[in-house]
Structures are given as C-alpha cells and as structure tokens.
N, CA, C and O atoms as a GROMACS GRO file, in nm:
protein
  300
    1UNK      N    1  11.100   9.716   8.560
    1UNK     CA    2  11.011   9.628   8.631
    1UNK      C    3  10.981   9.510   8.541
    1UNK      O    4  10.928   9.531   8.432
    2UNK      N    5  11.010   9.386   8.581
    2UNK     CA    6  10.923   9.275   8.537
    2UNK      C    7  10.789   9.256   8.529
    2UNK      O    8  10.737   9.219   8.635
    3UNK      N    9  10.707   9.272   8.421
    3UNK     CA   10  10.603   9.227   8.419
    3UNK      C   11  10.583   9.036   8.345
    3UNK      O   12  10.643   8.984   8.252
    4UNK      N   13  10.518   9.002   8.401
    4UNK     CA   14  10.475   8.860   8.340
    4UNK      C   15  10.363   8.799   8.338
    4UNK      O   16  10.296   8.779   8.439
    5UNK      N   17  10.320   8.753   8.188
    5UNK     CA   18  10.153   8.822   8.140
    5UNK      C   19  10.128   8.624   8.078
    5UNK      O   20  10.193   8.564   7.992
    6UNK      N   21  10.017   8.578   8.162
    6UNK     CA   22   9.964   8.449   8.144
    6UNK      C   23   9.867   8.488   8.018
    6UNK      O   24   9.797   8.589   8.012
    7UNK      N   25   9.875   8.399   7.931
    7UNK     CA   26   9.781   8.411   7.841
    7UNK      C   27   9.683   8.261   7.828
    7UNK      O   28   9.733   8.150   7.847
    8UNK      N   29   9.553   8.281   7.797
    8UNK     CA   30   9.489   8.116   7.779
    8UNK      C   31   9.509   8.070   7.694
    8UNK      O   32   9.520   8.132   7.588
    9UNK      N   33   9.528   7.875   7.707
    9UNK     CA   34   9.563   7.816   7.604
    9UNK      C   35   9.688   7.868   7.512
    9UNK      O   36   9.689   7.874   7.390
   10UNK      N   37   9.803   7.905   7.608
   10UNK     CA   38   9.927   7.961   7.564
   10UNK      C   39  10.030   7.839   7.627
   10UNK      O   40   9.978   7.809   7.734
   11UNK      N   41  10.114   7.782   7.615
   11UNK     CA   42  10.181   7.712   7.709
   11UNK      C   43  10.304   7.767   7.774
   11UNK      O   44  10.367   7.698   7.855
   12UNK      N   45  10.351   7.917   7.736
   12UNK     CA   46  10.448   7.973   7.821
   12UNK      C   47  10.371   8.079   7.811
   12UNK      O   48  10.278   8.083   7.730
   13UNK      N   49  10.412   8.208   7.919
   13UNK     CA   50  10.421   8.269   7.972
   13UNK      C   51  10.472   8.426   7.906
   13UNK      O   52  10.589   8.416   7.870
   14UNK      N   53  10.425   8.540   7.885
   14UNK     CA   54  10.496   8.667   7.812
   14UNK      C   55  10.601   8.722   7.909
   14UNK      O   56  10.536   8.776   7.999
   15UNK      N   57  10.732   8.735   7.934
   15UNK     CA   58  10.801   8.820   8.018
   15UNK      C   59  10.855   8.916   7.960
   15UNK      O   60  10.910   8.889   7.853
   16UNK      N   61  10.858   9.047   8.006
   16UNK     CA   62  10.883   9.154   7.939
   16UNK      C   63  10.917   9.236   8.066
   16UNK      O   64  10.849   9.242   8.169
   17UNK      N   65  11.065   9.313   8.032
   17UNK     CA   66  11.124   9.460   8.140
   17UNK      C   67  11.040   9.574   8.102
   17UNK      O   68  11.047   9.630   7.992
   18UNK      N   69  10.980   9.600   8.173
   18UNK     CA   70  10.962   9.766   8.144
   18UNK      C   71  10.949   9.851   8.203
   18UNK      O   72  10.894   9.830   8.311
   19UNK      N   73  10.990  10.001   8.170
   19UNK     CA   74  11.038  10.109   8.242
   19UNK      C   75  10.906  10.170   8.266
   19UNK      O   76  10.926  10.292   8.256
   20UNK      N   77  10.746  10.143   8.302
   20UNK     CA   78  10.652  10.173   8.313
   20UNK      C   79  10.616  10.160   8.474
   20UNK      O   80  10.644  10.054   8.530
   21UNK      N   81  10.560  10.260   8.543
   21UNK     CA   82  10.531  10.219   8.678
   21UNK      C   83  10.462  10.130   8.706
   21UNK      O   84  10.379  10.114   8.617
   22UNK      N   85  10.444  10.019   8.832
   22UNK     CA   86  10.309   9.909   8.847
   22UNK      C   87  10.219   9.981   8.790
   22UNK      O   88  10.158   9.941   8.691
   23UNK      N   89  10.198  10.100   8.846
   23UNK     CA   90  10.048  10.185   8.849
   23UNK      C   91   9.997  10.173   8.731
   23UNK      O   92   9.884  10.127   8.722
   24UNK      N   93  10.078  10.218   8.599
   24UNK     CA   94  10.049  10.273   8.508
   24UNK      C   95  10.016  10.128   8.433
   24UNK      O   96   9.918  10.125   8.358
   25UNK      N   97  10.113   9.980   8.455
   25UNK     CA   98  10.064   9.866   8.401
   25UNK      C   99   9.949   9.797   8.473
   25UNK      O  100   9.872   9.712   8.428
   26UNK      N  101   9.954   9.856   8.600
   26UNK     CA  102   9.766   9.799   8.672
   26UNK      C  103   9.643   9.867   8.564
   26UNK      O  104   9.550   9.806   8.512
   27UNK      N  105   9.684  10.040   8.550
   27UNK     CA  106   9.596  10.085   8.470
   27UNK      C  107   9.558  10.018   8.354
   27UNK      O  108   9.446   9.967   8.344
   28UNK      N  109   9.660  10.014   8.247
   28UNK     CA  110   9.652   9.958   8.146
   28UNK      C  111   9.534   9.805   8.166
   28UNK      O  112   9.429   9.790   8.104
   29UNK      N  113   9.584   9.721   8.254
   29UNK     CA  114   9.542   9.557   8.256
   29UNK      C  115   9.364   9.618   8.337
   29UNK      O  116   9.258   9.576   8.289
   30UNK      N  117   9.366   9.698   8.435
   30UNK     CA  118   9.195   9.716   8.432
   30UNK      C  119   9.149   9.783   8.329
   30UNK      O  120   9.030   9.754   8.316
   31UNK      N  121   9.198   9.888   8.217
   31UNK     CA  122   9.124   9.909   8.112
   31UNK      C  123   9.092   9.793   7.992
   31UNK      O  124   9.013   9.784   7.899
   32UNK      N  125   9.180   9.723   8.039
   32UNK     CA  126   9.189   9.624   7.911
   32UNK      C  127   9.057   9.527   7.953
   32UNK      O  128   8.963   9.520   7.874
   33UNK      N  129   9.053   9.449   8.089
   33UNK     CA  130   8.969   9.398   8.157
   33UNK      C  131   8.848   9.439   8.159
   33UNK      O  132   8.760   9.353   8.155
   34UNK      N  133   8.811   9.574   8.165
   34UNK     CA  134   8.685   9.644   8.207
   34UNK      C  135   8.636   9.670   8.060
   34UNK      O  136   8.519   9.708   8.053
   35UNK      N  137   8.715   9.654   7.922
   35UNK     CA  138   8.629   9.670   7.851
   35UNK      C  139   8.657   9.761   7.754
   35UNK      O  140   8.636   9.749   7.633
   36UNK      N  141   8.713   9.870   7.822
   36UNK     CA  142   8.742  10.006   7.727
   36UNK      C  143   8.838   9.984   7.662
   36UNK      O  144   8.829  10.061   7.566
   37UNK      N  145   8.948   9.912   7.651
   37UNK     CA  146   8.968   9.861   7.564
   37UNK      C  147   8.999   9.725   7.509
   37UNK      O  148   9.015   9.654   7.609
   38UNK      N  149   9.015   9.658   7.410
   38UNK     CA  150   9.016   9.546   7.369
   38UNK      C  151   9.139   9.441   7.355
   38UNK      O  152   9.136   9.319   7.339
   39UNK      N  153   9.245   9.529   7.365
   39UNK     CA  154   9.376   9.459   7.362
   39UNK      C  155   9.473   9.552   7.541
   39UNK      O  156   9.472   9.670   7.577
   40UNK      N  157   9.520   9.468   7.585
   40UNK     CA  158   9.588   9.528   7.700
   40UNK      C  159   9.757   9.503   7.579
   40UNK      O  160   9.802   9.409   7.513
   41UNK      N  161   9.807   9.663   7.609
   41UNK     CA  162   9.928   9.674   7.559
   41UNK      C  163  10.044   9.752   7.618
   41UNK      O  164  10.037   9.874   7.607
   42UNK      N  165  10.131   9.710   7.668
   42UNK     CA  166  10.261   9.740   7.701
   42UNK      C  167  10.387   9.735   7.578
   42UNK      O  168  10.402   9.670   7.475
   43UNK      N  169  10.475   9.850   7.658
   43UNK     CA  170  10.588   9.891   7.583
   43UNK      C  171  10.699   9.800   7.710
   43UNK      O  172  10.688   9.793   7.833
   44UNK      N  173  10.824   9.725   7.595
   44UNK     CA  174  10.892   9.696   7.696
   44UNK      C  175  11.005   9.838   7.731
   44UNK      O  176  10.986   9.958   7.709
   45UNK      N  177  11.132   9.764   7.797
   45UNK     CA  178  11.257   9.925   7.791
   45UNK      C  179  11.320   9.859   7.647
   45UNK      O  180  11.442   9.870   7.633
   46UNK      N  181  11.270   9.814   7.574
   46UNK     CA  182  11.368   9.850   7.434
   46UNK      C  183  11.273   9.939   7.348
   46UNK      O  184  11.324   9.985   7.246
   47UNK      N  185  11.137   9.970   7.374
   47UNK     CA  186  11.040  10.027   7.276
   47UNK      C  187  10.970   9.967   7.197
   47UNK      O  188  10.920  10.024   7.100
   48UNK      N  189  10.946   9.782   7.233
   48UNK     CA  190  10.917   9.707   7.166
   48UNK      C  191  10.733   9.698   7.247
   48UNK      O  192  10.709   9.723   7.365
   49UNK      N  193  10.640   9.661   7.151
   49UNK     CA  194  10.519   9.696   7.192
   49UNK      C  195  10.451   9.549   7.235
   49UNK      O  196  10.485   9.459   7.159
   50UNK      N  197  10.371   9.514   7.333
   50UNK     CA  198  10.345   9.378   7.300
   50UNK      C  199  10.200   9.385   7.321
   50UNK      O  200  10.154   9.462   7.405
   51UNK      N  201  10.127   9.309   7.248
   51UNK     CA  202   9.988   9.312   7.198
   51UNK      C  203   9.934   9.206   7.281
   51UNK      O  204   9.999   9.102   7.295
   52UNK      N  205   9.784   9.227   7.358
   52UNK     CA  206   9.752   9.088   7.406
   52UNK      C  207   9.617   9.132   7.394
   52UNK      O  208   9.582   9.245   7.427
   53UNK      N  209   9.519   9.018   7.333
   53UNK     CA  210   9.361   9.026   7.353
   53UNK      C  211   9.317   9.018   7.502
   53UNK      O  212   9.379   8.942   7.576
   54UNK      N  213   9.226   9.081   7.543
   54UNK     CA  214   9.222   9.134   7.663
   54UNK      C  215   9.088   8.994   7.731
   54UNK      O  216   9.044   8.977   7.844
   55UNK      N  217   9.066   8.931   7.617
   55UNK     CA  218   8.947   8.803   7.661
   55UNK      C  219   9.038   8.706   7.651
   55UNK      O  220   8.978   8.604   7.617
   56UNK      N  221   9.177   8.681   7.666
   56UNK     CA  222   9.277   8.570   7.686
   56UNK      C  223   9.390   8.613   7.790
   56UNK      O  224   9.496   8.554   7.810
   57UNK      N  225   9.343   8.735   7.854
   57UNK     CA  226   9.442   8.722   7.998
   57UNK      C  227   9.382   8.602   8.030
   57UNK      O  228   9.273   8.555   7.997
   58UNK      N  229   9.534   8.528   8.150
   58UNK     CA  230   9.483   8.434   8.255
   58UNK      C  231   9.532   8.518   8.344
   58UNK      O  232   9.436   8.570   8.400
   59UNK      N  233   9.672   8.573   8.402
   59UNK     CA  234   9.673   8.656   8.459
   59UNK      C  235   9.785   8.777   8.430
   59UNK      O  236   9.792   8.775   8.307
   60UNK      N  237   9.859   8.863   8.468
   60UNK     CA  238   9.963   8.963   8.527
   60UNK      C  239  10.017   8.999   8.642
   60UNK      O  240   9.972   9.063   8.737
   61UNK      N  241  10.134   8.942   8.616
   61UNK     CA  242  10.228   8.959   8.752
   61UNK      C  243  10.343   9.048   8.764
   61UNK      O  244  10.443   9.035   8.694
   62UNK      N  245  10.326   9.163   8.876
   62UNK     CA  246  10.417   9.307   8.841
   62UNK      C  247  10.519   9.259   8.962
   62UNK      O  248  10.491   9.206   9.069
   63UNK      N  249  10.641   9.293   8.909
   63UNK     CA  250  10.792   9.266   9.032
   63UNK      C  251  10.892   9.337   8.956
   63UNK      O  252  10.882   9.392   8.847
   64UNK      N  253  11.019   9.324   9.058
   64UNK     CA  254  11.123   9.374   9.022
   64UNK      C  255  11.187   9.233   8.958
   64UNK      O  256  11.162   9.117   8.990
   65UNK      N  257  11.294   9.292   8.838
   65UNK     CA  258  11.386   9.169   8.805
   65UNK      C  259  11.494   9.090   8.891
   65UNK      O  260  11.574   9.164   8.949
   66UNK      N  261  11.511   8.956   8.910
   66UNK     CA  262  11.572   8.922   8.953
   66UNK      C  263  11.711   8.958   8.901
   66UNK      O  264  11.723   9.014   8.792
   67UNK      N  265  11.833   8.920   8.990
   67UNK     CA  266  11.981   8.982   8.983
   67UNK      C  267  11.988   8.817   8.968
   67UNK      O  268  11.932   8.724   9.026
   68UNK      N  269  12.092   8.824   8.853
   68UNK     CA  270  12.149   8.653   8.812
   68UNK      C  271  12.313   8.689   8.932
   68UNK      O  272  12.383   8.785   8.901
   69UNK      N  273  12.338   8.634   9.011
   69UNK     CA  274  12.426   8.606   9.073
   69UNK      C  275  12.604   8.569   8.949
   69UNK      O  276  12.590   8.465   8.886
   70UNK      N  277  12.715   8.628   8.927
   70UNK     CA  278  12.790   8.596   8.826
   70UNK      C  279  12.914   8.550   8.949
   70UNK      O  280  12.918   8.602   9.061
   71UNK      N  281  12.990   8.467   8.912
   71UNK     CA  282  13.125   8.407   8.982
   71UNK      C  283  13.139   8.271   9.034
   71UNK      O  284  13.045   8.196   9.006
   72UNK      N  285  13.243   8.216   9.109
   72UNK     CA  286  13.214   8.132   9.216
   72UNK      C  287  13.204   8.111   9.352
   72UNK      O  288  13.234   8.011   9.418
   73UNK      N  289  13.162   8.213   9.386
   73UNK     CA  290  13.175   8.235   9.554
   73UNK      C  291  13.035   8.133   9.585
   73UNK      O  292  12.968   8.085   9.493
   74UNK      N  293  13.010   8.113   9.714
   74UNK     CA  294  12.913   8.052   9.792
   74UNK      C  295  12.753   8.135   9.719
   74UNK      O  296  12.743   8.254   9.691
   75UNK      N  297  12.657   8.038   9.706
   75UNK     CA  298  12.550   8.126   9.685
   75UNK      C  299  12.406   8.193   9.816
   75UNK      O  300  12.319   8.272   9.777
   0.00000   0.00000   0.00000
C-alpha cells in the first residue's frame, strides 16, 4: 500500500510502500495525533523505519500503488 505523509514547512511530500494494513496505518496516525504517542512511525516493505513528529503532520494519504504502464501501445 502507498502511504503518503505531508509534513509542515516540508516542501515535498514522504512516499513510502508498505506491507501494513490502512487499519493498522490509521491506528498508528490517531495514536500519534491523540497524543499517546509523540512520533507517528511506519515500517516501509524493505524494513526501513520512517520517523515523523506527530505536531508536524499536515496530512496522510492511504492507496494502492499506481502500475507505471511499460511499452508502446496506445495509453
């Protein structure tokens, strides 16, 4: 799953694959939000960890990855 994580006063954007359900990255982003904890953190699918202060979300956006289209046929 694509997640993609707005940060403030960032000028791009965090994108990261990971093999985590929405559910479990909604969980994560309301604990992080609500307080209990201080950094919202996700694992991507390589096992790579990514750290975010939880008072500089702007937002999180959960989807599937797009498919890059490869050849020359019609698009």
């Amino acid at each position: 799953m694509e997640v993609k994580i707005g940060v403030q006063y960032a000028p791009r954007e965090i994108v990261i694959e990971s093999e985590q359900s929405p559910e479990e990255v909604e969980k994560a982003v309301a604990a992080a939000l609500a307080g209990t904890d201080k950094l919202l953190a996700l694992t991507d699918d390589r096992g790579r960890k990514v750290l975010v202060p939880a008072d500089r979300l702007a937002y999180v956006e959960l989807g599937e990855p797009t498919k890059h289209k490869v050849g020359f046929g019609p698009l």
